[in-house]
KEKE-3310 file (N, C-alpha, C; in steps of 0.2 Angstrom, whole numbers, plus 5000, padded with zeros to 4 digits):
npx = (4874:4886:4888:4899:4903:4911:4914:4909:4906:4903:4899:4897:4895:4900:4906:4909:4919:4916:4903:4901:4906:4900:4887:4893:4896:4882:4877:4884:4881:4868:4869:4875:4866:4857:4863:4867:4856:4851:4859:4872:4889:4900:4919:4925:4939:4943:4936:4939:4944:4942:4946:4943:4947:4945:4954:4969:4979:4987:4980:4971:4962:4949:4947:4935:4925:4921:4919:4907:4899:4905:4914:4930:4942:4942:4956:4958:4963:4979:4981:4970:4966:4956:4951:4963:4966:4974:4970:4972:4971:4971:4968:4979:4984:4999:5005:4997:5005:5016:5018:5015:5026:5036:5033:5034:5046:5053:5048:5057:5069:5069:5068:5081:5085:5081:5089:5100:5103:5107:5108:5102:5090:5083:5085:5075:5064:5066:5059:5048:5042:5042:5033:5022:5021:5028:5024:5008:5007:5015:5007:4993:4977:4980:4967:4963:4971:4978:4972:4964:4973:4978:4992:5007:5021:5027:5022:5026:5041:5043:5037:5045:5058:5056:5054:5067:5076:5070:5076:5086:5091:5084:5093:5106:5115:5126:5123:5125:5120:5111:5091:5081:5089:5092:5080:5073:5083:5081:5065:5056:5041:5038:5034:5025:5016:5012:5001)
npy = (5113:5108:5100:5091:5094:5078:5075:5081:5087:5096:5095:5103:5107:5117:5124:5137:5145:5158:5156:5144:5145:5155:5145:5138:5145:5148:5134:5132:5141:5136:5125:5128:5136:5125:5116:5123:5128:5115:5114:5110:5114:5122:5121:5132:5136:5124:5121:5118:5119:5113:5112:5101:5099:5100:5105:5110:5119:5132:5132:5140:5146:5156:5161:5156:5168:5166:5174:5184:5173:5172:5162:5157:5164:5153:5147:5140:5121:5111:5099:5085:5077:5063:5047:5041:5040:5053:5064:5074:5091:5087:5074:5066:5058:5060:5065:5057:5041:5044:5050:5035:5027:5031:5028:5013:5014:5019:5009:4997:5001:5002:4990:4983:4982:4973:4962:4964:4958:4945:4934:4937:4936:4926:4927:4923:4923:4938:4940:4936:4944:4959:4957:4954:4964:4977:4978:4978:4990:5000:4998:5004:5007:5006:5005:5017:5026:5016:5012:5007:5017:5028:5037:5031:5031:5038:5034:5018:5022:5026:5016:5006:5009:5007:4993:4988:4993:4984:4972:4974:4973:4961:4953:4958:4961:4972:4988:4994:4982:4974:4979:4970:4958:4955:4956:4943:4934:4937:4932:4939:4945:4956:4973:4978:4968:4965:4977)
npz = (5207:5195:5181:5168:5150:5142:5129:5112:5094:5081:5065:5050:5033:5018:5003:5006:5015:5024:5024:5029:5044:5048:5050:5060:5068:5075:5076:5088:5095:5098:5106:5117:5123:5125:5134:5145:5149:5153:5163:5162:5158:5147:5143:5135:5133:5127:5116:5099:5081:5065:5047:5033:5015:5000:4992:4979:4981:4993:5009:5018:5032:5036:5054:5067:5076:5092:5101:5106:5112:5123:5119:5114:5101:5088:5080:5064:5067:5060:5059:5066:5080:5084:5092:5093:5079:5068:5059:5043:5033:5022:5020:5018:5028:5033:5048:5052:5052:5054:5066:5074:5065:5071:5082:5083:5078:5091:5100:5094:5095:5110:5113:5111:5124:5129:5124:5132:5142:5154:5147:5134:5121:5107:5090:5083:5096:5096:5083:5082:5093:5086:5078:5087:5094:5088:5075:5078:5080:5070:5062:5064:5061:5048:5037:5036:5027:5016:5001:4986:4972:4979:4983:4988:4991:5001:5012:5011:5012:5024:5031:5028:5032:5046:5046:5042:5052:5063:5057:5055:5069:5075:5068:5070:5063:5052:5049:5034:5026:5015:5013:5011:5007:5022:5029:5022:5030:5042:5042:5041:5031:5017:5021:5012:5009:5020:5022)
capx = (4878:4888:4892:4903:4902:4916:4917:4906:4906:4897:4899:4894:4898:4900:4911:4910:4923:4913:4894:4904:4910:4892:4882:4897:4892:4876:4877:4888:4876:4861:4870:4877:4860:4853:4869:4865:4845:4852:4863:4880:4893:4906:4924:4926:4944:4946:4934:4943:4941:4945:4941:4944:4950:4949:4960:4977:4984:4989:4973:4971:4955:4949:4946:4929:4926:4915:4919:4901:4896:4910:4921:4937:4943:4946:4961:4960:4971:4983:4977:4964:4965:4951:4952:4969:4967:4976:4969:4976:4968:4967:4965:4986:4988:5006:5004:4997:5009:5022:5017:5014:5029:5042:5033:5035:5054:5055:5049:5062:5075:5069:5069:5088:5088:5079:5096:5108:5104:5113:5107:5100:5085:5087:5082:5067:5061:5066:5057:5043:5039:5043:5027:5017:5020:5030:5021:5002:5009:5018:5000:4988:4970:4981:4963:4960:4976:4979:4966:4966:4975:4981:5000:5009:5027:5030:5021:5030:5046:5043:5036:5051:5063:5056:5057:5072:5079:5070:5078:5095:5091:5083:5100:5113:5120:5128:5119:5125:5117:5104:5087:5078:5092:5092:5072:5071:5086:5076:5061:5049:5039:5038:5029:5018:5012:5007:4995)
capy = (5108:5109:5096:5095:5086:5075:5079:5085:5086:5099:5094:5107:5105:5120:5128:5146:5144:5162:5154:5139:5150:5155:5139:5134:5151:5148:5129:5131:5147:5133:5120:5129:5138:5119:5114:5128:5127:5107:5115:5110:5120:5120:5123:5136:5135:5119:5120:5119:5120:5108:5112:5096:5104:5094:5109:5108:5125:5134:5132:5145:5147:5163:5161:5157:5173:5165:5179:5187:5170:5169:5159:5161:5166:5150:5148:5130:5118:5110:5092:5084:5069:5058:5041:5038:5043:5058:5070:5079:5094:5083:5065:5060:5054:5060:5067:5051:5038:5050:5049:5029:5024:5034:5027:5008:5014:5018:5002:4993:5005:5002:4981:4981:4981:4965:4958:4965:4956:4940:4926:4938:4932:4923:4929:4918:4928:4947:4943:4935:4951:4962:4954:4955:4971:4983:4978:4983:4997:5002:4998:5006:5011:5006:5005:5024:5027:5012:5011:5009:5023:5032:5039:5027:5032:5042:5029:5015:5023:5025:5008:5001:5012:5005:4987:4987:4993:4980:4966:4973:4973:4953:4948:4958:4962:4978:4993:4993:4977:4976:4978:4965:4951:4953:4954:4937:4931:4939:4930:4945:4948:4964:4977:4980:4960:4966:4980)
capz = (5205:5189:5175:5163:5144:5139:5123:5108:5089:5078:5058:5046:5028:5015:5001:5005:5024:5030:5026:5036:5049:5052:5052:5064:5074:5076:5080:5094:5101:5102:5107:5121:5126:5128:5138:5149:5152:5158:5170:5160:5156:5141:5144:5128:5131:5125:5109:5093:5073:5059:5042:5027:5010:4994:4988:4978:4982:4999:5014:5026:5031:5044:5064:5071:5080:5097:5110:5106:5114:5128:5121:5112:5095:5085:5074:5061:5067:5054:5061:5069:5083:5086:5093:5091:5072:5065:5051:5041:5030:5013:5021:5015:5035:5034:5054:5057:5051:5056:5073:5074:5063:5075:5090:5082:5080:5095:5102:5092:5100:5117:5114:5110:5130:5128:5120:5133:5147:5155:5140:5128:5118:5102:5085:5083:5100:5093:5077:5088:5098:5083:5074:5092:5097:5086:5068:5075:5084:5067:5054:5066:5059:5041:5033:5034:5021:5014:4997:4980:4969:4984:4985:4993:4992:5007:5018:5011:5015:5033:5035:5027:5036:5053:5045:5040:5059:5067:5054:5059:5079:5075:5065:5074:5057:5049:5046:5029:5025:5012:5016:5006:5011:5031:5031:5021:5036:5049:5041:5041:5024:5016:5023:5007:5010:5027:5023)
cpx = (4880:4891:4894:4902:4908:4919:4909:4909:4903:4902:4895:4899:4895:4905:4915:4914:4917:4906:4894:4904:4903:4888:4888:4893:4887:4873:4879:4884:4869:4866:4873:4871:4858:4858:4866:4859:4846:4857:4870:4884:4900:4914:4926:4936:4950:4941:4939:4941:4944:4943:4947:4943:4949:4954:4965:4984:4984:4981:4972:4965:4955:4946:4940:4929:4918:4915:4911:4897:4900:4914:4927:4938:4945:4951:4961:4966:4973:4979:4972:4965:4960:4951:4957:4969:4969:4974:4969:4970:4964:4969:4971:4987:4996:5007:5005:5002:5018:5025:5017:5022:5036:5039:5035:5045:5057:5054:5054:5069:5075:5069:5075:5090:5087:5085:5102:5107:5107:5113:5105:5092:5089:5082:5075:5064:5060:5061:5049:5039:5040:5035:5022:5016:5022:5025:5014:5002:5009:5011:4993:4983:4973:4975:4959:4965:4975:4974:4967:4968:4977:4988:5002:5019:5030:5029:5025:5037:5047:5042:5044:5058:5062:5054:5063:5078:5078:5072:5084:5096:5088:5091:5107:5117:5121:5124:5118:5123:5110:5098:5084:5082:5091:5083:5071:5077:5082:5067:5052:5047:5038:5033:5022:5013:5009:5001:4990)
cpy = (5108:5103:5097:5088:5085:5078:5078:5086:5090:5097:5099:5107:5110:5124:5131:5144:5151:5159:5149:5139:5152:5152:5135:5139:5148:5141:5130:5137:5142:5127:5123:5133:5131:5116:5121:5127:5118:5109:5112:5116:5120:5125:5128:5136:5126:5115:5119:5118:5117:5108:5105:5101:5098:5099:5109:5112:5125:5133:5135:5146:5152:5160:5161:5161:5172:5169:5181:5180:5168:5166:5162:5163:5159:5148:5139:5126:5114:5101:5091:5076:5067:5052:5040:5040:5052:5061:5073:5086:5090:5077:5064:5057:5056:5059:5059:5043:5042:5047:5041:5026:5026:5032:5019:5009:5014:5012:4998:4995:5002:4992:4979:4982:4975:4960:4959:4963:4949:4933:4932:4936:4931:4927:4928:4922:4936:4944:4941:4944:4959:4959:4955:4961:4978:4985:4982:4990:5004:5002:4999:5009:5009:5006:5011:5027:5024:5008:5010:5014:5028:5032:5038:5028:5037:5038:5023:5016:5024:5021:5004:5004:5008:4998:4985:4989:4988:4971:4967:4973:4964:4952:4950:4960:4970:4982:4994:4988:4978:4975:4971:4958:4950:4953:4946:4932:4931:4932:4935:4946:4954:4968:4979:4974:4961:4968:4975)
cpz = (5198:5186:5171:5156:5142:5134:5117:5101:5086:5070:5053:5039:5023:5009:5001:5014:5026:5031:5030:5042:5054:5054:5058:5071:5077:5079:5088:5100:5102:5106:5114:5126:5128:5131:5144:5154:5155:5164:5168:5157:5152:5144:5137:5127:5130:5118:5105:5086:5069:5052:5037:5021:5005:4987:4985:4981:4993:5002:5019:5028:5036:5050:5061:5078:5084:5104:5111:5112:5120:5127:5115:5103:5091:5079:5071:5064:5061:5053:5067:5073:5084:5084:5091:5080:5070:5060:5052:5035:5024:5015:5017:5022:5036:5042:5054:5056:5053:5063:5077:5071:5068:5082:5090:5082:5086:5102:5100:5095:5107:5118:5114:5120:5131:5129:5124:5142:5149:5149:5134:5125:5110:5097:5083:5088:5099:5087:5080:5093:5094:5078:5079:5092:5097:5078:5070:5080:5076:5063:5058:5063:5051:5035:5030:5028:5016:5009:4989:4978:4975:4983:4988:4995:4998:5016:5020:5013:5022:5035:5035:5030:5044:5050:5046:5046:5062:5063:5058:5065:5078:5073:5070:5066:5056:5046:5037:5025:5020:5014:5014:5009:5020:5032:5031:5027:5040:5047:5040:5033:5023:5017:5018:5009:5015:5028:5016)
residu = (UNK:UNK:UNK:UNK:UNK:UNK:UNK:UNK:UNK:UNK:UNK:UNK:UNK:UNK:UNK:UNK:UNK:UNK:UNK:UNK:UNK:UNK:UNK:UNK:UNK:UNK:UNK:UNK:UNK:UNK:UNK:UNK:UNK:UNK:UNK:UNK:UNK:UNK:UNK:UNK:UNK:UNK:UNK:UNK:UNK:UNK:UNK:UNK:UNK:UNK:UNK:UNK:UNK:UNK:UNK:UNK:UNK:UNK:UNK:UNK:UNK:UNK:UNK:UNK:UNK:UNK:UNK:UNK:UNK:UNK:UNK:UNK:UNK:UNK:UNK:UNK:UNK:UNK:UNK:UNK:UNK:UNK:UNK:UNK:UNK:UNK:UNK:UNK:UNK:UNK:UNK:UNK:UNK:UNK:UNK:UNK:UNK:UNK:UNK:UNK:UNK:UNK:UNK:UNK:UNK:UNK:UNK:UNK:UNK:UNK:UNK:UNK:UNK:UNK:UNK:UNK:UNK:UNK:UNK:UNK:UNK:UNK:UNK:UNK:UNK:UNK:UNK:UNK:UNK:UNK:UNK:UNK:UNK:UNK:UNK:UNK:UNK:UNK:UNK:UNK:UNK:UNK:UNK:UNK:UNK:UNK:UNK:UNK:UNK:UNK:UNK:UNK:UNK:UNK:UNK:UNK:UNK:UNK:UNK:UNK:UNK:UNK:UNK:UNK:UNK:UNK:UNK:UNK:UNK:UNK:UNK:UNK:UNK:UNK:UNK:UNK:UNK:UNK:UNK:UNK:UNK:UNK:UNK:UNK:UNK:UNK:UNK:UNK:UNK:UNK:UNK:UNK:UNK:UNK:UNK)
# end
């Protein structure tokens, strides 16, 4: 009878990527020997490799080369999922608010069908279900970015870009509309005041 493991974690932390590289080797050869001698059996093609960088420059790092153990050739990947959280090489979340603020947009998108049915909903109700259930779609995990002294301008602009849609789907007003005025109509406060 063969089992299989969910999922799995190995962490090793070094400067040198090859002395890395190694201590990764050689993890994943015991830990796949004691997986074995319990009668489990590792999917190798669906390991993978994440190195974190507190570098400024270019990040390439070389393959984990696990064939000698049967499994495959690892090449780093660029990001990292787990648990719904995205990271990235040097922890800015770009990916991950990327991925979150363009699924809260399109929530906002997909509610203007809300409005085109025989009564409509009123604005009180859109700014209602925009604060229920596009806001913590939009400010998911926000505790992992969102710090003293961190670079907030890339984030802020894509918060307030998907604010600023779901003011002009609450009002019904003109795209050209200023941001700042249809929020305080809509009655939404500024997404900095959020986080």
């Amino acid at each position: 009878m063969l089992s299989f493991v969910d999922d799995g974690l190995i962490i090793a932390q070094n400067n040198f990527i090859p002395i890395l590289n190694s201590q990764l080797f050689c993890s994943y050869n015991v830990l796949s020997n004691l997986l074995t001698d319990f009668g489990l059996v590792i999917k190798h093609g669906k390991t993978e490799i994440f190195h974190f960088t507190r570098s400024h420059g270019e990040f390439n790092p070389p393959p984990l080369d696990l064939s000698p153990l049967g499994g495959p050739v690892l090449h780093p990947k660029d990001f990292w999922k787990y648990l719904g959280f995205l990271f990235d090489q040097k922890l800015t979340f770009r990916q991950h608010l990327d991925f979150y603020s363009n699924k809260a947009l399109s929530t906002v998108k997909c509610m203007k069908l809300l409005g085109n049915s025989s009564r409509g909903i009123s604005p009180l109700q859109k700014r209602q279900l925009y604060r229920c259930c596009i806001l913590p779609i939009a400010l998911y995990s926000f505790q992992l970015w969102f710090y003293n002294k961190v670079p907030l301008s890339y984030h802020m602009k894509l918060l307030n870009k998907m604010q600023r849609r779901a003011a002009i789907w609450i009002l019904g007003t003109f795209k050209t509309s200023l941001s700042e005025g249809i929020e305080a109509l809509a009655g939404l406060i500024s997404i900095k005041y959020h986080l």
